[in-house]
Every structure is written in C-alpha cells, then in structure tokens.
N, C-alpha and C positions, 0 to 999 in steps of 0.2 A: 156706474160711477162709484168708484170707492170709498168715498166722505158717506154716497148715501148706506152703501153696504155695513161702516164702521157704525153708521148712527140704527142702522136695525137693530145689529149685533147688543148693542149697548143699552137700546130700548129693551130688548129680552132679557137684558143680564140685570136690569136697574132697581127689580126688588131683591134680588139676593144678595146684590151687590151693597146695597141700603145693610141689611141685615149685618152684612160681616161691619159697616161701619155704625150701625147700631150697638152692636157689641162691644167696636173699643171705647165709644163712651158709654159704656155702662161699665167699663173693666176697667178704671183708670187710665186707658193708653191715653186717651188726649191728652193727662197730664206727663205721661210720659214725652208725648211728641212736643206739648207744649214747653217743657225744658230744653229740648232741643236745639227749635226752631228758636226763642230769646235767646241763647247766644248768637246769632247775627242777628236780629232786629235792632235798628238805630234807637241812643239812648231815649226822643222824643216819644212822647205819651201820645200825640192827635196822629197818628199815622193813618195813610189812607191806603190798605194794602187789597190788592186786587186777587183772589184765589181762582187760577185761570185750571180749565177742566175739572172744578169743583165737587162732579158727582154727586154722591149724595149727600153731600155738604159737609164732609169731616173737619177738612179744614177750615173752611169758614163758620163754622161754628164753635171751635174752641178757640178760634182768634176774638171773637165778637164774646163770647165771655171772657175777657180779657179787656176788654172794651174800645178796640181798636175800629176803626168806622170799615165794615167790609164790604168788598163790590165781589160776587164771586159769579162766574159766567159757563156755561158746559154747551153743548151744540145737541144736545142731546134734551128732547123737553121733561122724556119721564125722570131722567138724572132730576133736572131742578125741581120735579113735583117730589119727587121722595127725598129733596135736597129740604126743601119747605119746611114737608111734613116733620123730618129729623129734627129741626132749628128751634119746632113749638113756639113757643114765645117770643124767642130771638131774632123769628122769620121777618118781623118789622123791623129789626135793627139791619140786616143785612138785606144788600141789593142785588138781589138775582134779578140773571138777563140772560137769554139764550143767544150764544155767538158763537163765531168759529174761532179758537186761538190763535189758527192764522190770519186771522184776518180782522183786526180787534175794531171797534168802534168810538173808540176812546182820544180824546185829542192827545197830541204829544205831552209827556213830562205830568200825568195824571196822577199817577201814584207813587209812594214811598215805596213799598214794597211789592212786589209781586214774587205768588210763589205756587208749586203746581209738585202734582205726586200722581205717577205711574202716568202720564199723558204722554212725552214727547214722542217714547218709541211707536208709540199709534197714530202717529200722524201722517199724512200723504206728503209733506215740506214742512218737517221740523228746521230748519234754515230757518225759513220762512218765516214761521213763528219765532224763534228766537230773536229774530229782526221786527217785530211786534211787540213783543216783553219789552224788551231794551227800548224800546221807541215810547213807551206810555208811560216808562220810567222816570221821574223829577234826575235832575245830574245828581251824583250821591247818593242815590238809590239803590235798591238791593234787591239781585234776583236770588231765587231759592228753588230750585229745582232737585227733589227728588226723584229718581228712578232705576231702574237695574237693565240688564242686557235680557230683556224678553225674549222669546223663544228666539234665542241666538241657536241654541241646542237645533234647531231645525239646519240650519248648516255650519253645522262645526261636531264632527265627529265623538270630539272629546267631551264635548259640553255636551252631548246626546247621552255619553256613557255613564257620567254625573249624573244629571238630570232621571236617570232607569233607575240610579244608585237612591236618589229622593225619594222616587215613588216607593222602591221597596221596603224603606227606613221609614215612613209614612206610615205605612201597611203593618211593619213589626212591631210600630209602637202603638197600630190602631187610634192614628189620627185622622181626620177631617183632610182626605187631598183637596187640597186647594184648585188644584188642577182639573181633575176627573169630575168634579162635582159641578163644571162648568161646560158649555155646548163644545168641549175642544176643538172636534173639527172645523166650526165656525170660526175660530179664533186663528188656530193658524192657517186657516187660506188667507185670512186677513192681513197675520202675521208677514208671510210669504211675500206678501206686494208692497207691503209699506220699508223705507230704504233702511229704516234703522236696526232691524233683526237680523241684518248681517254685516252692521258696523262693532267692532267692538268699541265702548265707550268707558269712560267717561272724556279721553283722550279726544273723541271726535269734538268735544261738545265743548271743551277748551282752548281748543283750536278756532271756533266759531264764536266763540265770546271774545277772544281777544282781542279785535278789532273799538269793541265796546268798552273793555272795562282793561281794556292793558295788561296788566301784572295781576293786578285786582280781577283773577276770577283764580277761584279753588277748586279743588277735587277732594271731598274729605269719603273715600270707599270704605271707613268701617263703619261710618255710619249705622248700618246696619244690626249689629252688634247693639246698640246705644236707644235703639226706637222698636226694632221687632219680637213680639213674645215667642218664646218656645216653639209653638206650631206652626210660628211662620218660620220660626230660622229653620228648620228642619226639611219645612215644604220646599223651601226658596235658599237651601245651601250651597246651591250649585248659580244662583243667579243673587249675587248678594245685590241690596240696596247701596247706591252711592247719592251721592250730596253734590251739586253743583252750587256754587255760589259765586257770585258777580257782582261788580259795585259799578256800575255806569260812569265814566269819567265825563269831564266836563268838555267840552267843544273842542277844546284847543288839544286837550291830551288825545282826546280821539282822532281828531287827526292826526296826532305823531304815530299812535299806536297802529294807526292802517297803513301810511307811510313805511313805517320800521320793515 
C-alpha cells in the first residue's frame, strides 16, 4: 500500500526533517513566512486555522505565536512527536491529531483557514484532498497551499538537466544538498507512483479549486523569491515554490461556478 510506504519513508525522515525546521525558527524564517502568509489571512483576530500535513510543526507553531487557535494534523505519528517537542510550551496551545489529509475528521465549515506546505505532491489523491480542505472550510474561508513541482525532473528531460545544474551549483558553493542528504532513492520510488510528479502545476491545482472558490483561487509562483533563504533558492532553482490560494464561495456561487 503506498499511504503505508509514504508514512515509513516519513517516519525515517522526521528527525532531520524536525532539524531543518528547527532551524528556521531559530533563524528568523518563521518571521519571514509569517509576513507572508498575513497577507491572505482574514482581518478577524479568533481565527480557527487548521495546518494540514504539519510535520514537525513549523507552521503551526508560528501561527500559535501569533495567537490564532491551531488544530494541526500529519498521518505520520513521529512528524507529530517532533511536531510537540518543537512547540515546547505552545504544544498546549495547539491541537495535534494524527489523520490522513485525505480523509479529514473534522465536520463541515470547521475552520477559517486552512493551510499546508510541501504535502499535496505526496499524496496518493490530492483531488481528494483538496475536496477535504475546501469542505472543513467556514463559506469565506481561505485555503493556503504552498508547494513546487517535486521531482517533476524524474520525467521531464529539461527539468532533469536544471535539476544536474543545482546539484553542481550546490557543490561549487559547498552548500548542505538538500537533496543527497536524504534517503533519495526512497523518495523517488515514492515520487514515481504518486500522480502529481508528473503534472505540471500550479495550473493543475487551479483548475481543481475552481469548482470551490470561482475566480477567487490564485497562483502567486514567485513566491518563492519572498519566503526562501539562499540555500534553498539555490538547492530548489529548478523547482521554485508556488502559492495557491482560495477563498471558498458561498452555496449559491458554487454552484454557478461548477455549472459555468
């Protein structure tokens, strides 16, 4: 079963993966992301935002210093113990739960926001899931989806010869590959089967919201440029971060917008 294979892989990766987000809050970046992500959050203070495949808790824990009420979820249980441990103090403020993003637990129109980084391409039915988010969504609501084209490079020629171009530029500057430092081959057999690594997106993923959110869903691709330090733009030049965002319409526009 591939959900169970994804959640091995994940379980081996969960203190390193802890570590790299250890480090951006202790380097600023939360505040950097945190500038970010407040320009789309609704002007309202009590927001109740759900941080779906949480890991080891980055975003929901510079949302909860913030003091927004956090519900964050991963399917993965070492993600949420090293999600915990990262929180320290804040781990009472926020509600960890172990689930699958496709498949949420949460009654309809739950949350204000909902928002998620580097998950959907690792999914077995990101559809799916996106039909999840949007459903736990209040009308008015806002999805927030960070992610890039993950090893796309595995079929696309050009994206292969980028991608050779990173590592070398890695190497010349004597950075931390991001890549290599992890069980690669593990990843892209993973990569391989799951549908998204050989969708080019953000185009797919706007195509799929619209049903939901109408007009009201974006694609902001420099993203990237605005949230990543140095060693990641360099690592990740060939696979920039993009921005999805969504605003859930209310009944009536949803259905014009799936009609249209």
């Amino acid at each position: 079963m591939l959900l169970s294979k994804i959640e091995q892989y994940w379980t081996k990766r969960a203190k390193g993966y802890s570590e790299v987000n250890q480090h951006e809050l202790a380097t600023g970046q939360d505040q950097v992301w945190f500038r970010e992500i407040r320009k789309h959050l609704p002007e309202e203070k009590n927001l109740e935002i759900l941080d779906v495949g949480t890991g080891p808790g980055f975003f929901a824990i510079l949302l909860a210093k913030q003091g927004y009420e956090v519900t964050a979820v991963d399917y993965t249980e070492a993600m949420l113990w090293q999600a915990k441990s990262n929180a320290g103090v804040l781990a009472e403020k926020i509600h960890f739960q172990q689930m699958d993003a496709q498949n949420l637990e949460f009654p309809d129109g739950t949350f204000d926001v909902v928002i998620s980084r580097n998950l959907t391409w690792n999914l077995e039915d990101p559809q799916k899931a996106y039909t999840e988010w949007m459903r736990v969504l209040k009308e008015g609501g806002r999805l927030l989806n960070f992610d890039a084209n993950w090893y796309h490079h595995l079929f696309d020629e050009e994206k292969r010869r980028r991608y050779e171009e990173d590592r070398e530029k890695v190497e010349a500057l004597q950075m931390e590959d991001h890549y290599t430092c992890t069980d690669i081959d593990a990843m892209e057999e993973i990569a391989r089967q799951v549908p998204m690594s050989r969708i080019m997106r953000p185009a797919w993923d706007m195509q799929v919201l619209k049903p939901y959110a109408g007009e009201q869903v974006q694609a902001d691709e420099q993203v990237w440029k605005r949230v990543w330090d140095q060693t990641e733009q360099v690592n990740y030049a060939s696979t920039p971060m993009f921005l999805v965002s969504a605003v859930k319409c209310h009944e009536e526009e949803e259905r014009m917008a799936v009609s249209a």
